[in-house]
Structures are given as C-alpha cells and as structure tokens.
C-alpha positions as CSV (number, residue, x, y, z in Angstrom):
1,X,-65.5,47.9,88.1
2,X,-67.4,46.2,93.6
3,X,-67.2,46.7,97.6
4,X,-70.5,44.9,98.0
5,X,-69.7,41.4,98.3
6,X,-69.4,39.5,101.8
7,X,-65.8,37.8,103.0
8,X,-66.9,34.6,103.3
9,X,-68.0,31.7,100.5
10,X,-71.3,30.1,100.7
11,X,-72.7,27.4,100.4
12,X,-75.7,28.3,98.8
13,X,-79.1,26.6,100.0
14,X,-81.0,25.4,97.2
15,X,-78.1,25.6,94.8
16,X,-79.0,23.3,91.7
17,X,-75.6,22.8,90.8
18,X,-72.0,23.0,91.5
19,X,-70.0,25.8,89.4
20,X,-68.2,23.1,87.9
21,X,-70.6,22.3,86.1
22,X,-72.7,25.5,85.7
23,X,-69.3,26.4,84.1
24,X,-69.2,23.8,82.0
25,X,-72.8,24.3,80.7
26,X,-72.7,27.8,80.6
27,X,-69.3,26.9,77.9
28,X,-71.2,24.5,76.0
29,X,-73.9,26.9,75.1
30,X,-71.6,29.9,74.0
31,X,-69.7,27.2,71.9
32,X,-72.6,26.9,70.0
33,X,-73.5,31.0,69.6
34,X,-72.2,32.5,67.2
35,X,-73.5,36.1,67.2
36,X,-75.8,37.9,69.8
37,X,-77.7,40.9,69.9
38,X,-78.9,42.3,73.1
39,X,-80.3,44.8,74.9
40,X,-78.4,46.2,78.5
41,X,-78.1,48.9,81.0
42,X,-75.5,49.3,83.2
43,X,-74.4,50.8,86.4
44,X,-70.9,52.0,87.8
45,X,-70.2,52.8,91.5
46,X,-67.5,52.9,93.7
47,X,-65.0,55.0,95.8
48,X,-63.1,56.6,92.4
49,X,-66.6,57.2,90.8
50,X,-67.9,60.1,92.3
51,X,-72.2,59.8,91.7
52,X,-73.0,56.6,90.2
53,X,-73.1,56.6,86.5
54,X,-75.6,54.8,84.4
55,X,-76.1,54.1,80.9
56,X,-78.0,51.6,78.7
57,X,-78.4,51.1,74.8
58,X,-77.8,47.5,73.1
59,X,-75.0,45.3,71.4
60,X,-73.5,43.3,68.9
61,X,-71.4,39.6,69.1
62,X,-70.0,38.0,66.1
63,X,-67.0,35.0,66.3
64,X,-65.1,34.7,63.0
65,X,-63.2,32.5,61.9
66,X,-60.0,34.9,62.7
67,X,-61.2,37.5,65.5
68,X,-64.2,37.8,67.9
69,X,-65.9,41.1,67.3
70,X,-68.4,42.9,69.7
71,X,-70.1,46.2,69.7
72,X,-71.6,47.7,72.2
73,X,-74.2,51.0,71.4
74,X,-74.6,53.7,74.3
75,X,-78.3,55.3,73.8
76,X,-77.9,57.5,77.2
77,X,-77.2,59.0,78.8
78,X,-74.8,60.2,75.9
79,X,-74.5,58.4,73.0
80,X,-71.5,56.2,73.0
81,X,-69.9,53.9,70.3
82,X,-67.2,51.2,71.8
83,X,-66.2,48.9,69.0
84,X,-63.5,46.0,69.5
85,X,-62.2,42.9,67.6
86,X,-59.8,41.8,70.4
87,X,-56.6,43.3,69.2
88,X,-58.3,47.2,68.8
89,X,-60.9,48.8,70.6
90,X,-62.6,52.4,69.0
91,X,-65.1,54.8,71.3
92,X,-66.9,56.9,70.1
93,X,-68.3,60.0,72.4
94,X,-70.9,62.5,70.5
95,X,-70.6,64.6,73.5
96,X,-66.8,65.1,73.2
97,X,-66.6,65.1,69.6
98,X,-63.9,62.5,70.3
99,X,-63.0,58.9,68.5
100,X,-60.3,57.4,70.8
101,X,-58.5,54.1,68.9
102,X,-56.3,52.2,71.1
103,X,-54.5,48.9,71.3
104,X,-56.7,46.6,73.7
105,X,-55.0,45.0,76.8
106,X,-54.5,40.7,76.4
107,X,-55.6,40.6,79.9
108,X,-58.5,42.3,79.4
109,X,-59.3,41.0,76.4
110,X,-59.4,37.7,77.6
111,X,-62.3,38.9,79.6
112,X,-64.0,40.6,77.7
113,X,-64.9,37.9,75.1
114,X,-64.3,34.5,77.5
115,X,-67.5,34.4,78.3
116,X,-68.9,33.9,74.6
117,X,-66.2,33.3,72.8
118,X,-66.1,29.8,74.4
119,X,-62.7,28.9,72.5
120,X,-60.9,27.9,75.7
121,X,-62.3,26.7,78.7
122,X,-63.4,29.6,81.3
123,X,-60.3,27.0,83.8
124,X,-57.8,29.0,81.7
125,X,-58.5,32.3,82.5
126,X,-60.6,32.1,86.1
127,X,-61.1,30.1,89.1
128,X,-64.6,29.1,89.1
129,X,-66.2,29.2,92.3
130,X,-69.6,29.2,94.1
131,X,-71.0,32.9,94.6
132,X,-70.5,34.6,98.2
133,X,-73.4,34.6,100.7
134,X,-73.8,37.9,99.9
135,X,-74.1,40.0,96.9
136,X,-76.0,43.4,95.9
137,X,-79.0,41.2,94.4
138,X,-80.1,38.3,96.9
139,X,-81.0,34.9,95.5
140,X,-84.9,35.5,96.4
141,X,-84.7,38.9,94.2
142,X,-83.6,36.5,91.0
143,X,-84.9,33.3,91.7
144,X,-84.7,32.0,88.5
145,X,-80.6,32.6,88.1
146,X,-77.7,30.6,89.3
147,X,-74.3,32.6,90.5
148,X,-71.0,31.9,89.4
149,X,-68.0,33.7,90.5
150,X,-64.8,33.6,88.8
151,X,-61.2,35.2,89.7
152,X,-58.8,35.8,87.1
153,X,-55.9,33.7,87.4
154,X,-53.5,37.0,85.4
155,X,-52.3,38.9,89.1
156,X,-51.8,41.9,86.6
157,X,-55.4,41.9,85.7
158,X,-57.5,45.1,86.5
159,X,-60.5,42.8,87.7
160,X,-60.7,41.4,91.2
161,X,-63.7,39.0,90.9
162,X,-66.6,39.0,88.6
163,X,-70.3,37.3,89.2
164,X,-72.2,36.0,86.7
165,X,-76.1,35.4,86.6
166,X,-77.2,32.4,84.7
167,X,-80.5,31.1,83.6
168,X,-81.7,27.8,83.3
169,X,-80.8,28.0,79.3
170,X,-77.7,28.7,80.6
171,X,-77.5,31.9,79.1
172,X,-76.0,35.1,81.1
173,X,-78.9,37.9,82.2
174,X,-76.4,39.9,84.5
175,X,-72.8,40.4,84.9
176,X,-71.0,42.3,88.2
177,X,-67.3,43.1,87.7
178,X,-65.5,44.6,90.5
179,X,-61.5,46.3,90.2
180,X,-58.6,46.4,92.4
181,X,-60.1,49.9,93.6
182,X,-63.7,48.5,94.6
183,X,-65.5,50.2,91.9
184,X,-68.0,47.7,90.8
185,X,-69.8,47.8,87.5
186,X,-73.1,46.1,86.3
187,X,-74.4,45.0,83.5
188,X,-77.9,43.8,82.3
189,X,-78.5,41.9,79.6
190,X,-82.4,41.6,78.2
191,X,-83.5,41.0,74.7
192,X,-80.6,38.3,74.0
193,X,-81.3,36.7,70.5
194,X,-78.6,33.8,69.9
195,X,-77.4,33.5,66.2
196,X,-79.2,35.9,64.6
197,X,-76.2,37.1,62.2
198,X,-74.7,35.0,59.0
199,X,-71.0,35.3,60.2
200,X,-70.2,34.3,56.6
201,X,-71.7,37.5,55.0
202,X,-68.3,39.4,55.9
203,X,-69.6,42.2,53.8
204,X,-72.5,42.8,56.3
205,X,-70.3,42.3,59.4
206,X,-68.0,44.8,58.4
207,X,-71.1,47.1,58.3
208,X,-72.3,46.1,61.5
209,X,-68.7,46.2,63.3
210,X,-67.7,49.3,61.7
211,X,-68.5,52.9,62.3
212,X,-67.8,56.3,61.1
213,X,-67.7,59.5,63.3
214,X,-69.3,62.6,62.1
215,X,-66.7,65.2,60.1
216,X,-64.9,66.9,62.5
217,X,-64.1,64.7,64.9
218,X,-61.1,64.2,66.8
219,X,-59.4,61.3,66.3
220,X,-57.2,60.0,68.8
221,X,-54.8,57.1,68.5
C-alpha cells in the first residue's frame, strides 16, 4: 500500500528527537488509550492501482481485556463497513451488496493494531528508524510532526516500510504504508478523541463493533 520515498536515510535537520525515543513516547501514550474515535481520508496509488482511489469516513478503537477491536466506517466514495477483532475481519460494500468474512492474517494483524494496541513494544514487530530525506509530504509542509519509519521484521509481510506522522502529544495524524508492489496508501487521521468509550460496557461495544447488512446480502466466508 509506496514508490515515493528517496534511497537514502537522513539525517533530518532540526529533528527533535531520535526514533528511539519518539518510539518509545509514541508507545507510552497508546499504553494509556484505550478507545479512539477519529475521523480520516485516505488515498491509494501505485503501479497495480490503475487511477488513484480515495475514500474518507471515520473509526472506532477499543482494547479489551481479550481482543483489540477496530472499526473503520467508509462514507465515500461508497459506503464501506470493515470490522476486525484481530482473529476476523467483516467488509461490508453497499455497492456490491456483498459482506465478505474472512480469517485475518497474524502478520498483518500485528500491524494493524501495533500502533495502539501498545501491548508489545513496536522493537518486536519493526525496525524503528529515522524517516528518508524524502517523502510525498516535506517536513516544511507539516512542521508540527515528527517522522518515524518502521520495517517489519516478518520477510512474509505484505508491507515494505510504513511512515508515521507524530505530533508533539505524540499522537499519530498521518500514516503511509507502502507493499512489496509500490502501491502506497495514506491515511489521515483528524478529530482523534482518546478514551472516549467505557471498555467495560461490553453490551455497548458489541453494538459499536458489530454490524448487520441489509437483507439480501451476500455473505461470503
């Protein structure tokens, strides 16, 4: 999900901080969140894409005791439903009148929920490292945000590299993923509000983390 990135590693003028320790702050916030709701948009591009695609709606993070859970509403183009708890993950397309439930992938799982989950340090799934010289956003465009990159230490792992854009509440605003096939995807995040569930009201996370297609449509497993 990226053929926009320089070869070479920086070293960043004016960089605060070493990624060490943005890594390390960046894991001692999340350990203390536990449920977000946000607001993103996203982009996709790349070689396999055809057009860039867009899309942008808002989302749902809840750790339990037992599973991290994260939902993530599509409002357009289409509207979309992706729904996952680690182990499952349900989408949801209105314009396919299609549910599609499948098993999610531990390597990819690990992604998707390191970054809040905080359970292990980020060391066990990535390398951290400095961001390169050059990315699709410069550092004067965001001047407010650090860069981290991270690799994925899994070789069977469908990501290649991933940047993150931190603020100074070390909280991430902007995420870039890019695959083994240089098709680069990024995400947004605006409107984050940190804690705003009760994670002990299972009742109302089962509502929240739950959804029910429309009769008629096609479930596929």
């Amino acid at each position: 999900m990226l053929a926009f990135l320089a070869v070479h590693l920086c070293s960043v003028s004016g960089w605060a901080e070493g990624p060490e320790t943005l890594a390390q702050k960046l894991q001692d916030t999340y350990g203390n969140v536990d449920s977000m709701s946000f607001s993103f948009s996203q982009t996709t591009s790349g070689p396999m894409t055809g057009r860039p695609k867009s899309g942008k709606g808002n989302g749902l993070y809840a750790r339990t005791a037992d599973k991290p859970l994260m939902r993530w509403n599509y409002l357009s183009p289409d509207f979309q439903v992706v729904i996952s708890d680690g182990r499952t993950i349900s989408m949801y397309f209105e314009k396919l009148n299609q549910m599609i439930i499948s098993e999610v992938d531990e390597a990819q799982t690990d992604i998707l929920f390191s970054f809040f989950a905080a359970s292990e340090p980020l060391e066990n799934h990535f390398k951290v490292l400095p961001p390169y010289l050059e990315t699709d956003i410069s550092a004067e465009q965001m001047p407010e945000l650090e860069t981290l990159r991270l690799e994925p230490l899994d070789k069977n792992s469908q990501i290649q590299q991933i940047h993150l854009w931190i603020g100074a509440d070390s909280v991430i605003r902007r995420i870039e993923l890019l695959d083994h096939f240089d098709t680069k995807t990024t995400i947004n995040l605006s409107n984050i509000n940190l804690n705003p569930l009760d994670i002990s009201n299972r009742q109302d996370l089962e509502q929240r983390f739950s959804f029910t297609p429309p009769e008629g449509t096609e479930i596929i497993r």
